[in-house]
Structure formats: C-alpha cells, structure tokens
FIKESE-104577 format. One line per field, with one value per residue (C-alpha): residue in one letter; x, y, z. Coordinates in Angstrom, 3 decimals. Example, Ala and Ser with C-alpha at 12.3 -4.5 7.8 and 13.67 -1.06 7.14 Angstrom:
<sites>
aa = (A|S)
px = (12.300|13.670)
py = (-4.500|-1.060)
pz = (7.800|7.140)
</sites>
This chain:
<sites>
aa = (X|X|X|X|X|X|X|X|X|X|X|X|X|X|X|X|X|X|X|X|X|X|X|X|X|X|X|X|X|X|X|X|X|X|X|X|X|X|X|X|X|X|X|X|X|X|X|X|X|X|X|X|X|X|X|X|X|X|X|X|X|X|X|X|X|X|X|X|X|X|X|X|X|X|X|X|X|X|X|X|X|X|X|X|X|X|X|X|X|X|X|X|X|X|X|X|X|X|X|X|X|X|X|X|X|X|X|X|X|X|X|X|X|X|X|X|X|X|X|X|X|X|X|X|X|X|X|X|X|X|X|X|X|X|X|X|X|X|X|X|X|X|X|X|X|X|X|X|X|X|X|X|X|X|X|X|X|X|X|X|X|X|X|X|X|X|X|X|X|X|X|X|X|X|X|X|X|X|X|X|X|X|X|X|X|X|X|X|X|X|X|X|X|X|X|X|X|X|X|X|X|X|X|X|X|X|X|X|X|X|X|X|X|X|X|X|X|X|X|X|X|X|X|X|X|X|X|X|X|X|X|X|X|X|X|X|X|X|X|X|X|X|X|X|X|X|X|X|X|X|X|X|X|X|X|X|X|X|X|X|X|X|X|X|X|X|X|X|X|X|X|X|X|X|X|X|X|X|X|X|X|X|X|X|X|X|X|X|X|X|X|X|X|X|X|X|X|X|X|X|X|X|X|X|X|X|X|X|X|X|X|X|X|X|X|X|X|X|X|X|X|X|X|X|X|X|X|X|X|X|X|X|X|X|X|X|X|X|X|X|X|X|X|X|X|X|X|X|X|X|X|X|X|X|X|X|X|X|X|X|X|X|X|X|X|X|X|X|X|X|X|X|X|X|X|X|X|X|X|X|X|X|X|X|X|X|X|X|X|X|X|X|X|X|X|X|X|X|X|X|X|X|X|X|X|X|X|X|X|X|X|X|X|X|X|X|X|X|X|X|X|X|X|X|X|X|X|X|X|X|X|X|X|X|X|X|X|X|X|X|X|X|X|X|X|X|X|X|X|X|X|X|X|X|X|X|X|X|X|X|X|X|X|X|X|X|X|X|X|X|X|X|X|X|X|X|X|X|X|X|X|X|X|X|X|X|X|X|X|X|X|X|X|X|X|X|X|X|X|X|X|X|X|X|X|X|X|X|X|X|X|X|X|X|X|X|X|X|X|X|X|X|X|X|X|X|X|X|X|X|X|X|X|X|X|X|X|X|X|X|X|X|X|X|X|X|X|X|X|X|X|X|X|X|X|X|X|X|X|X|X|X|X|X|X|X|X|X|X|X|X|X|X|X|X|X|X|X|X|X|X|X|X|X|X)
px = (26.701|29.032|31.835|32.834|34.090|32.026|33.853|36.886|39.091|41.119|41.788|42.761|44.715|46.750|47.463|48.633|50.754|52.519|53.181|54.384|56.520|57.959|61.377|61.354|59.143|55.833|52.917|50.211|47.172|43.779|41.258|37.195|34.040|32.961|31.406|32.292|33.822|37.748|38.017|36.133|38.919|41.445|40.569|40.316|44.048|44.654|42.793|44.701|48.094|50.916|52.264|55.232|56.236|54.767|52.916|50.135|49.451|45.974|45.001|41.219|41.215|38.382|35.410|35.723|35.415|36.167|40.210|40.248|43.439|43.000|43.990|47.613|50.223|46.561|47.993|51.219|50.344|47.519|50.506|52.540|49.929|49.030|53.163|53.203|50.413|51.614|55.108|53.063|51.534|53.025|55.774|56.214|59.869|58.947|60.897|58.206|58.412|58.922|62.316|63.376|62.845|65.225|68.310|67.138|69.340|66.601|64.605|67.330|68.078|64.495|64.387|67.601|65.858|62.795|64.484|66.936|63.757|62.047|65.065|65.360|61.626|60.546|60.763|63.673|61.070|59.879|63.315|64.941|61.394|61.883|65.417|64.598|61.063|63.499|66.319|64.052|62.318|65.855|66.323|62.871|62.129|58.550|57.586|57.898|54.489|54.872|57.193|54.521|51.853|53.928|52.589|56.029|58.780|60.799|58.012|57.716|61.321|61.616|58.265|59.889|62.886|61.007|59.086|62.510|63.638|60.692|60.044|64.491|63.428|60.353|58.936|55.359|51.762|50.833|47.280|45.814|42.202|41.335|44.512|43.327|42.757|46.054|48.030|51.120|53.075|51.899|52.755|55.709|57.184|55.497|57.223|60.342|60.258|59.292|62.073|64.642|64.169|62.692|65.603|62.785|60.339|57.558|53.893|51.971|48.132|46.500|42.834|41.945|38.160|36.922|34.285|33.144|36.065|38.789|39.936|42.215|44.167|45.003|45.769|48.256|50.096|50.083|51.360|54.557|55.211|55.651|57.636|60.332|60.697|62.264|59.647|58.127|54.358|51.268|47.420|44.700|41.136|38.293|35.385|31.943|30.801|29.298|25.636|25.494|26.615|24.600|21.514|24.568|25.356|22.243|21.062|24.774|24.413|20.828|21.041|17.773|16.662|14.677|11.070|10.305|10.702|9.402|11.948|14.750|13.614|13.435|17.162|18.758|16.750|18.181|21.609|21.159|19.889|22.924|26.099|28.638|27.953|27.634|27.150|25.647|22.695|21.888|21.727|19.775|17.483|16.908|16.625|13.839|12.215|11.887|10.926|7.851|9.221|10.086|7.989|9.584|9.907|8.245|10.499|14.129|16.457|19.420|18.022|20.977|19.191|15.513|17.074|18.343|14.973|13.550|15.914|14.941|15.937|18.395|19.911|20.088|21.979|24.470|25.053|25.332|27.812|30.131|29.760|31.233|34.630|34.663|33.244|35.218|34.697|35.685|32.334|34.114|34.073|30.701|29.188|29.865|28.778|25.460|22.597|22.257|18.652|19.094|19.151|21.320|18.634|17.857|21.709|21.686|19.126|20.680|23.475|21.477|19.174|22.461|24.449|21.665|20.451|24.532|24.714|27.843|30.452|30.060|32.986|33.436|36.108|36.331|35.531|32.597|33.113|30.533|30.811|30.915|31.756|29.444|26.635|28.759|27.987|24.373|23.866|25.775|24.128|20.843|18.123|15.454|14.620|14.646|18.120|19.068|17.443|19.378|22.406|22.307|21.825|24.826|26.975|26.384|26.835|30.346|30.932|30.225|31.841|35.593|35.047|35.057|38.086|39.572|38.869|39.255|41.613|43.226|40.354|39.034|40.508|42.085|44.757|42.370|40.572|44.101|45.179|41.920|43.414|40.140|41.230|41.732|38.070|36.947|39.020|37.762|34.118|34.749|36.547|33.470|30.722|31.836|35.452|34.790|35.417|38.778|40.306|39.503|41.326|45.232|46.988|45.970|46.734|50.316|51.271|49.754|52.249|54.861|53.726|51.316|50.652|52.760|52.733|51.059|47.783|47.797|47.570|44.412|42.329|43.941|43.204|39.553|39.771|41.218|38.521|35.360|36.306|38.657|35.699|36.062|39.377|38.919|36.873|39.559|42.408|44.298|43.815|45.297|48.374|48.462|48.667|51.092|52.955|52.718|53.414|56.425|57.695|56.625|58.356|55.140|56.272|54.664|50.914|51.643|52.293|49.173|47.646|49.441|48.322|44.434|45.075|46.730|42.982|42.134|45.022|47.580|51.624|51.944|49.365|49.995|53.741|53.372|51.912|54.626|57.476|55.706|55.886|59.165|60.074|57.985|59.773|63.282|62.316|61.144|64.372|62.624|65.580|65.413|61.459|62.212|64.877|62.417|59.550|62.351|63.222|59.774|58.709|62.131|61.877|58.434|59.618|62.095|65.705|65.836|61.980|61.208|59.426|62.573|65.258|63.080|63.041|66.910|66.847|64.941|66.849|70.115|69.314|68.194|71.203|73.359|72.080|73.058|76.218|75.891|78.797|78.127|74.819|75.365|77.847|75.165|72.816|75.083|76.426|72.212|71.551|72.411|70.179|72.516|72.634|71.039|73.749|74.263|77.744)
py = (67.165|68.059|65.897|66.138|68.670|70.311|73.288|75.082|74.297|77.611|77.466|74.444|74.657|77.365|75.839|72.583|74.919|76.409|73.127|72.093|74.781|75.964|76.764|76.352|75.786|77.720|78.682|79.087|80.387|79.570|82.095|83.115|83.183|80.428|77.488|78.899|75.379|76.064|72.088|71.622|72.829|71.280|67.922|68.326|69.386|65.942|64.038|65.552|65.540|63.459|61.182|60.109|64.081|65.391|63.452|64.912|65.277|66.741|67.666|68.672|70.138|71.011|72.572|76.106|79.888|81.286|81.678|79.065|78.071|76.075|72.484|73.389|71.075|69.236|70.155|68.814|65.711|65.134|65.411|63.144|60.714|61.111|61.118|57.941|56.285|57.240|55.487|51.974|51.914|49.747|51.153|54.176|55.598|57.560|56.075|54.455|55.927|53.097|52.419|56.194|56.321|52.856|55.053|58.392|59.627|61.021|58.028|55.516|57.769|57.785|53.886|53.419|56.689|54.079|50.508|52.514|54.009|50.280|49.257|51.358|51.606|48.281|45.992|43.125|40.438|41.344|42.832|40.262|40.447|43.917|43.882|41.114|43.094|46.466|45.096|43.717|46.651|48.153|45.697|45.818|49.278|48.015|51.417|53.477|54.525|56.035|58.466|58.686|59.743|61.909|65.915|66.894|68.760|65.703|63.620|66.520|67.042|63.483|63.789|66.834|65.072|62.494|65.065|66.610|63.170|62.233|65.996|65.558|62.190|63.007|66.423|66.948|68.570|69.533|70.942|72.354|73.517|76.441|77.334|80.606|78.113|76.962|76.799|78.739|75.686|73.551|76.309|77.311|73.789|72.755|75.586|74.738|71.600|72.746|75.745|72.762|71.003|73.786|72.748|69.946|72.543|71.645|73.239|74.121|75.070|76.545|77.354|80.216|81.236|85.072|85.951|88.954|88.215|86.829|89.640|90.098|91.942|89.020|86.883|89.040|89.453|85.150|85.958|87.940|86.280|83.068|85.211|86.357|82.948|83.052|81.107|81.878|82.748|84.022|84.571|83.397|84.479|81.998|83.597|81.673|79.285|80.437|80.666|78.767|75.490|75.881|73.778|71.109|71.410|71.146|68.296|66.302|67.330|66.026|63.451|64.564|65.858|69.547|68.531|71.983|74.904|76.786|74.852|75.926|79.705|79.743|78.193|80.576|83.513|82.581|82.705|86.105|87.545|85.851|87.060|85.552|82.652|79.694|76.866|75.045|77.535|77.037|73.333|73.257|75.993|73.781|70.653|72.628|72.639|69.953|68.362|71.012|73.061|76.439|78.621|76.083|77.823|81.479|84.059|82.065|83.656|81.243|78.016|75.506|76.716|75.920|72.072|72.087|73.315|70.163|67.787|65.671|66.739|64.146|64.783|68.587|67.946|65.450|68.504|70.487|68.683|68.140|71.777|73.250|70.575|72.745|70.250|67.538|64.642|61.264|58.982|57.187|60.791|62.080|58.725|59.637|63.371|62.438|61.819|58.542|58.463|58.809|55.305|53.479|53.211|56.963|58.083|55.180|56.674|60.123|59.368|58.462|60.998|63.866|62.035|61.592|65.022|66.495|67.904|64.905|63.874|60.269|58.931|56.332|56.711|56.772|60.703|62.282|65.840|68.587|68.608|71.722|74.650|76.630|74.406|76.119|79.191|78.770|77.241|79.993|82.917|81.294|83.328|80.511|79.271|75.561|75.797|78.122|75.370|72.937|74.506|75.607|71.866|70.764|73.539|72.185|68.545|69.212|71.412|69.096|66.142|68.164|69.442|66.200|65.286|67.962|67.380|63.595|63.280|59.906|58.012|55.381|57.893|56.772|58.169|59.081|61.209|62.760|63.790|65.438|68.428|68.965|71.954|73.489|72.663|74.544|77.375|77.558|77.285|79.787|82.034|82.397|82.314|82.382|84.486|85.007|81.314|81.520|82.359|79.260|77.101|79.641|77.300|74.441|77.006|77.390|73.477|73.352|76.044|73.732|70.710|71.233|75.167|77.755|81.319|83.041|80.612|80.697|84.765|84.189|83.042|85.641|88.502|87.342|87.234|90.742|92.385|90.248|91.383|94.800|97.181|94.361|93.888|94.150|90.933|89.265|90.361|87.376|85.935|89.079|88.517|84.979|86.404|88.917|85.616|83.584|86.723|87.473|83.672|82.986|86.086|87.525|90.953|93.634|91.446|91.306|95.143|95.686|93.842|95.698|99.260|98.047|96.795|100.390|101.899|100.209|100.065|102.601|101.151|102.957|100.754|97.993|97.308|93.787|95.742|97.955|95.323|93.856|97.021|97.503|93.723|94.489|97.937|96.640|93.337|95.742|97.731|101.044|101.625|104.916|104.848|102.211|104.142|107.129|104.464|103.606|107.225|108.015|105.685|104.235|106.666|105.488|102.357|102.262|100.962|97.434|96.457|93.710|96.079|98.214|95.201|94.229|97.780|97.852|94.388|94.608|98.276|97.275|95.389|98.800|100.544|97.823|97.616|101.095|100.962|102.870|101.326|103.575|103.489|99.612|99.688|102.082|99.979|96.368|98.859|99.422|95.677|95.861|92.643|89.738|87.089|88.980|90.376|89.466|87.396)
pz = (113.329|110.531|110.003|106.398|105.027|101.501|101.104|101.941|99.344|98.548|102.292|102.429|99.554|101.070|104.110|102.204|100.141|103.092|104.211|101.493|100.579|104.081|104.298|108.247|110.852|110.677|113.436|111.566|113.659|112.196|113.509|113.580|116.046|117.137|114.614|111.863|110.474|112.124|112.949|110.244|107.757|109.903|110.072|105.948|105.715|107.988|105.437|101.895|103.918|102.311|105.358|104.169|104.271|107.671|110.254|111.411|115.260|116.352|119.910|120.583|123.613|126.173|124.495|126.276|124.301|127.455|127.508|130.481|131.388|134.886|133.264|133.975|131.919|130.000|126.566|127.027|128.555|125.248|123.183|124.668|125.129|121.104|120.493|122.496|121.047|117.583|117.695|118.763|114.974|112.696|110.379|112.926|113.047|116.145|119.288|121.965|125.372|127.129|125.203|125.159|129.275|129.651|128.305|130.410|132.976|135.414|134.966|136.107|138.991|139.464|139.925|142.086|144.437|144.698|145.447|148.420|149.411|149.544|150.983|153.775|155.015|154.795|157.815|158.012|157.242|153.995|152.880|150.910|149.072|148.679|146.963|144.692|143.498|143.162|141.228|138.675|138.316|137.958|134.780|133.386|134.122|135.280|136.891|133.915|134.227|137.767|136.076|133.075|135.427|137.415|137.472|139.019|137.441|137.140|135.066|132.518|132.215|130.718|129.274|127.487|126.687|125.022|122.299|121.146|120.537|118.926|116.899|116.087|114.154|112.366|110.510|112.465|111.373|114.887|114.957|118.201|118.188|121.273|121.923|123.390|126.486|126.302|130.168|130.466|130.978|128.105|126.193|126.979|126.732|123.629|122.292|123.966|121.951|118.554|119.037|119.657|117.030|113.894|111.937|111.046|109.422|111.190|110.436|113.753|112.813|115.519|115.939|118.015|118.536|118.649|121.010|122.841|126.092|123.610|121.232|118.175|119.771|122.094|119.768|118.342|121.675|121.627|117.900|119.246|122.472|119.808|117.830|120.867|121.045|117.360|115.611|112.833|112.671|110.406|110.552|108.202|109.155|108.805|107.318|106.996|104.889|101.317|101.450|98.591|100.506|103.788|102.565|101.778|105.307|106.642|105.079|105.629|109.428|109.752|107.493|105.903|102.041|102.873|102.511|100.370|98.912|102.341|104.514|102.552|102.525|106.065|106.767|103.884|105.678|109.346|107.608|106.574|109.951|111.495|109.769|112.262|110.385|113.483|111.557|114.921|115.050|111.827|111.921|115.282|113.491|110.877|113.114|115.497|111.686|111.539|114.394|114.312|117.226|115.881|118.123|121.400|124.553|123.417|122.051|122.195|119.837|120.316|118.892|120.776|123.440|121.956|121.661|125.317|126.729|125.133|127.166|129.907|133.376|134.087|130.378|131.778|135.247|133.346|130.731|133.432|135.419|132.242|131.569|134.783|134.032|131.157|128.680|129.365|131.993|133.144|133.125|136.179|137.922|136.585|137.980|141.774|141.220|139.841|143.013|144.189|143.292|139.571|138.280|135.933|133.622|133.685|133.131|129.976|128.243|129.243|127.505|124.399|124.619|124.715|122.013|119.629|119.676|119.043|122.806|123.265|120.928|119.874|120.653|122.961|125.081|129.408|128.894|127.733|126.120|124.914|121.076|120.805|122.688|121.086|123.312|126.892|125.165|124.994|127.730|129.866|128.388|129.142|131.592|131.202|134.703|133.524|132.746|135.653|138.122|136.781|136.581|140.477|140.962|139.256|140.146|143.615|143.256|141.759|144.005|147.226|145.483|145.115|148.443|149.638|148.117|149.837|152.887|153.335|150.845|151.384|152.343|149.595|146.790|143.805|141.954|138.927|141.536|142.994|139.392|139.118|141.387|143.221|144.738|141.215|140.077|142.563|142.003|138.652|140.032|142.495|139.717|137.761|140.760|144.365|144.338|147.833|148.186|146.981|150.318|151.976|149.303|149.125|150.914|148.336|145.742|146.955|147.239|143.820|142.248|143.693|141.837|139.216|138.058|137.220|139.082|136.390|136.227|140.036|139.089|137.145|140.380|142.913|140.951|140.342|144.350|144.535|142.230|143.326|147.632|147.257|148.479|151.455|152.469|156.196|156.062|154.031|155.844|156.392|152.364|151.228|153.364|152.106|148.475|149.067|150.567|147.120|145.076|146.596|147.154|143.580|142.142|140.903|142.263|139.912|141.368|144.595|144.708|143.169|145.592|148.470|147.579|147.343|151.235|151.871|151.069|154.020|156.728|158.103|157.672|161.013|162.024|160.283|160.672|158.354|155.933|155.938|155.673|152.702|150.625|151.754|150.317|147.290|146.575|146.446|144.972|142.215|142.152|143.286|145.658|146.115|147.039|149.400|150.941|151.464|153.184|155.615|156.289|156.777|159.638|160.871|164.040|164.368|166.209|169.094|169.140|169.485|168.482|165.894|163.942|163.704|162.827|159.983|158.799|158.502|157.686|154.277|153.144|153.772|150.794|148.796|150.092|148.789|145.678|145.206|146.325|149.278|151.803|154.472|155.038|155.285|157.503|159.679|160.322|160.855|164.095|164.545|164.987|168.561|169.478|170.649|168.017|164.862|163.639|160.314|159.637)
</sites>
C-alpha cells in the first residue's frame, strides 16, 4: 500500500506554514472521504517538520468511518502511552512518567491507601512480610504501573496531570487521524490539556473522514464545541490526488512498472468513473489487473471487495473477527476467539496471506489492525453470500467469547481480558445488529459509567435500544425503567424524558403510578415547574391520604413549589405528610 508520499506539496506547504507561523495554539482539522491520501499528507508534514521547533505526536486510531465512539478514554490513553514512550528517547526534555508520578500528590496517597490496606487484611503471620514489601514500595514507588493501568477517575486524573506537565515543557505537533470516532472523554480531556497549556502554541492536525453517516455539518458542530472551549480552529479540505500522479501511485503501491499502454488506459479510466477519488480502489483495481482477475466474482463494482472474495476462508473469519473490534485487535485475544479446530499452521499462513495482499497493516506489534478503514467499508456494504457466511460466523464467535467473560468473569481471566470491557463489545455488537440485546447487559452499562464511560457514550447504546424496540415497549418494560434510572442518576435529563413519553404511548400514569413519579422527577429536574405543578394537581386526588403513591407525589413537588418560591404551598404539604416518621426534618 502507499506509504510515501508523491504529491501534496502546496498542502503540505500550508500546513507547515501555519505551523510555522502560528501566533497561538491552532486545531487544524484535515478533512475528505475516505482514502483520499488524509494520513498520507500527514505523515509527510511529520517527515519535513523541524524538531527542534515542535515535536510531533501522532495517534492512529482504530480504523472505523463509522463515528464509533465505544473505546471510551482509548485516545487518551494512546497519547499518554506515545507521551510516555517519547520522554524515554535519548536527548528528550519531556519528564518520564515514572519520575513525574514519584512527586504526585494522588499517587503517594495512592500508595500509603495500599500498604494500610495490606496491612490491615493480611493475617498476623505474613504481616511483618507485608510492611516490609509496602514500605519499599512506598520508597521505590514499585506500583506505579497499577496506577498507569488504572481506568478509574483517579488514574486519569494523574494521567492528565502528567500531559500538562509534559505539553507546559515542550511546544507539540499532535496529529490525530479519525477523530470523528473520538470518545467524549478523550476528548474532552485532551482538550483540557492543550487549553491549559496554549500559551505553548501548539498545532493540533486532525483528520476527519466524510462518508454518507458522518456529515460536514458535523464536523462543524466538533469545530465550535472546540471553539467554546476558547481554542482556536480552521478547516482545510482534502481533495484527490491529480490524475496526473495516479499511475505514480499505482505502481509505488504495487511495486510494479504497468506492463502497457492498455493497462494504464484502464486504471486512468476507473479514476474517471470514480470521482471521490479512493485511492484504495484504485490500487486494488489495478492489482485485480494484474493478477488477471478483473471479471472476479461476476458483476462486483467495489474492487476491495473483488480482493476479499479471493481470500481463503480462515483469512475471511480472522478479517472478520478483527472487523467487529472495529479494526483493531489483540493477537493474544483474537487467538481464543478463533475455533479450536483451526490450526496454528492455518492462522500463520492467514496472517501472511492478509498482510501480503494489504487487508493488515504490517506492523508487528501484540495488535493486529485493518489498514485501512476503507477495507470495514467494503466489507460491510457487502451482499455476497461468501462474505455474509463468514461474517455470521465471526460475529458469533466474538460474540460467545465476551459473553463468557461476562458471565464467569473471575475465573482464569487476566487483566488484559478485564480491560477489554467485554460488556462494552457487546454493546457495540448489539448496537449495530441485535439492539434488542441491549437490555440484558444495563446493569453492566451502569457500573461501567461509574468507572470507565461517560453518560453521553452510555447515551449512544440506549437510544439505539429505544429506536430498534419503541413499537415494543410492553415487552421491554423493565429495561426502559432501568434507563429512565441511569438517565436521571447520570443527569442525562432532556434523554431520559424522551424516553419517558415513548413509554406513555403505551401505559396510563393512572395506571402506572412509577411511571408517573418519573415524569414528575424528570419535569422538575428540567425546571418545568409549573408543568410539574399541574401533573400533581391533576392526579394528586387520584390516590388516598396516606398511600405511598401519594407521599411520593408531594414528595417530588415540594421540590417544584420551592423552586418557585412558593412558601405556602410547602408548608401544605409538610402538614400532609401525616405518616409517622416521614416527615421531613
């Protein structure tokens, strides 16, 4: 595949030029359909950049086009894991975390929390042990990656803490490719640091990929919710590359000199039919050239798919099984979700087979990763049974495998595995295919909020509950009331009201007195006092004196009536709460 970059200069040039000339710090978004060369152009701008001005930080994120943003805090954490792994090269002035963390408040409260802890739940016998293992930790600081690993509030706080030190010290390139998939909280604390410390001038370039689901429009509201946060930012749209240069491109890609005249022809006139200018279809075109398949699989117009129809079907599950962990896996993971009776052998020359023929990228690392997203695309689109098959096969060994996690979580299960958040993977799996599924998993979804996601991510898989089961809410009773539950407790009011008038399509408040209290808490949690006051007026007399139902009733609008300063009516119903004991004091 391409990686060198043969055009793009005036871009480039501008960029570097806005670099060099900034007079604070700049968010520059970088923006075009997919393939068009966006990383391309990026990685050139690494390679021209003057390092002794601006050190450049990239993050390639998970090859997705679809706006995904289940991989709550991912971004953040690949940034501090490049930061980190940055201020370990020679002639780095960037503090290493392990030094920052030994003068952190939280993290020396964090140690002395763990050796009272050891201290006070081991047994006598192994306590002297104990103290003598804790108080060296205390002066080494040996569990500094506990706190590194740690998805909790506390671990990103100094994690946090760490990148304004580090982004105070040093003026930063930062590029981040698909940040339409960006999660709310990376986001929001990436920008937390860059806002603390723009004094510095830094230059964030940001890639953002068009496609039919992820508009303009979009990106312009990312544009000014950047903006509110007083940081300057600008837009430069990618177009395609010349078609002067594509035979360039071809060749570089395949490593290959076009064998004639004819062979050219036909790779200039698939350009032209295809103006969004995907420089991956044209090379895989060119490629099913010249491999003498350009008729493969009948009438295929998308010709990443033509390649993938050629793949074995082992290569096809292990695509397949990469591609629903949005592009991006662990081999340690993908190893126990492939069947038992594929053999080594077969998943080696897999492997070979996928990277060879541009379906993987070639590095090696512990994670393999789609090289392109453009290959998701392609292979999600797809109605050709071969792919189908395999994809229902995949789908369902992932599937089983975080399932089991789930449910015998605990039992012979790393920590890799934990920090996978199971229970999220199959949200997202159950987002896209199975929303009815969702249900059974809320209660996984709410201890996650508390640890790992924000409220408005946790959003994204309720409401594709709501709208995949809202002509059924009678057989989902008890998951809606769980979501009006999170919504409220998680502040997502404006939601959770939504939610609540769907369910009043389909149940009585008379009938339903729960119901009722919920749009009662709802109403005055969105200051519609007065409404609220009129629901209470409405079906107070509908319960008698002294009920449950009734106490809640005055319960939740004393709070309306307070709010509007109406004393009386307060003082009304503290004389109604006639049940010993539930008086409030």
């Amino acid at each position: 595949m391409v990686d060198t970059c043969l055009d793009r200069d005036n871009e480039s040039n501008e960029i570097l030029e806005r670099i060099y000339n900034a007079d604070s710090t700049i968010v520059q978004f970088l923006y075009a359909t997919t393939a068009v060369g966006k990383s391309t152009l990026t990685d050139k701008i690494i390679s021209l950049i003057d390092t002794n001005e601006i050190v450049p930080i990239c993050i390639r994120t998970v090859p997705e086009n679809n706006g995904n943003k289940y991989n709550e805090w991912e971004v953040f954490n690949q940034l501090f894991d490049e930061i980190n792994a940055e201020s370990k090269e020679i002639n780095n002035s960037f503090i290493n975390y392990e030094t920052y963390i030994s003068h952190d408040e939280i993290m020396n409260d964090y140690i002395t929390k763990q050796y009272i802890e050891d201290c006070i739940n081991k047994p006598k016998s192994i306590l002297k042990h104990t103290i003598k293992m804790s108080i060296g930790k205390i002066g080494k600081l040996g569990p500094y990656e506990m706190i590194q690993y740690d998805s909790g509030l506390r671990g990103m706080h100094v994690k946090k803490n760490y990148l304004k030190n580090v982004f105070s010290t040093q003026r930063i390139l930062l590029v981040i490719d698909n940040i339409q998939n960006i999660d709310n909280s990376s986001l929001k604390s990436i920008l937390d640091v860059i806002y603390a410390t723009r004094y510095k001038k830094h230059f964030l370039l940001f890639e953002y990929t068009i496609t039919k689901n992820i508009t303009e429009e979009q990106l312009i509201d990312l544009q000014n919710y950047i903006r509110r946060n007083d940081l300057k930012t600008e837009r430069l749209e990618l177009k395609q590359i010349p078609k002067e240069y594509i035979i360039d491109v071809v060749s570089h890609a395949l490593n290959i000199i076009p064998s004639s005249y004819e062979y050219s022809n036909k790779i200039l006139d698939f350009y032209d039919k295809h103006p969004n200018g995907n420089i991956l279809q044209i090379i895989a075109h060119a490629s099913n050239l010249n491999i003498g398949n350009e008729c493969v699989a009948g009438e295929v117009d998308d010709e990443i798919l033509k390649k993938l129809l050629l793949l074995s079907e082992t290569s096809l599950l292990i695509l397949g099984i990469i591609i629903h962990n949005n592009g991006k896996l662990k081999k340690s993971i993908l190893e126990k979700i492939i069947p038992k009776d594929i053999t080594e052998s077969d998943i080696k020359q897999s492997f070979c087979e996928l990277t060879n023929e541009g379906f993987l990228d070639k590095k090696v690392t512990d994670t393999v990763t789609i090289y392109h997203a453009s290959i998701i695309d392609s292979w999600k689109n797809s109605s050709a049974r071969k792919i189908i098959n395999s994809n229902i096969i995949a789908l369902q060994r992932y599937e089983s495998y975080y399932m089991n996690l789930i449910k015998y979580k605990g039992i012979a299960v790393t920590e890799q595995e934990v920090a996978e958040i199971p229970w999220l993977a199959l949200l997202e799996i159950y987002k896209v295919k199975y929303p009815q599924k969702i249900g059974t998993l809320i209660s996984h979804l709410r201890n996650g909020i508390l640890t790992n996601i924000s409220p408005d991510t946790a959003w994204i898989f309720l409401d594709a509950f709501i709208v995949k089961t809202k002509t059924e809410v009678k057989a989902y009773k008890c998951s809606y009331y769980e979501i009006l539950d999170l919504c409220y407790e998680f502040e997502l009011y404006q939601e959770g009201y939504e939610c609540l008038k769907i369910m009043e399509d389909f149940f009585s408040l008379i009938s339903e007195p729960r119901l009722l209290f919920y749009k009662m808490l709802y109403l005055s949690a969105l200051d519609c006092h007065e409404e609220n006051i009129h629901i209470f007026e409405t079906y107070c007399d509908k319960f008698s004196c002294g009920s449950q139902e009734k106490l809640n009733l005055l319960i939740i609008v004393q709070a309306s009536y307070k709010s509007l300063n109406k004393t009386e009516e307060c003082i009304s119903i503290y004389n109604h709460m006639i049940i010993p004991g539930l008086r409030p004091t």
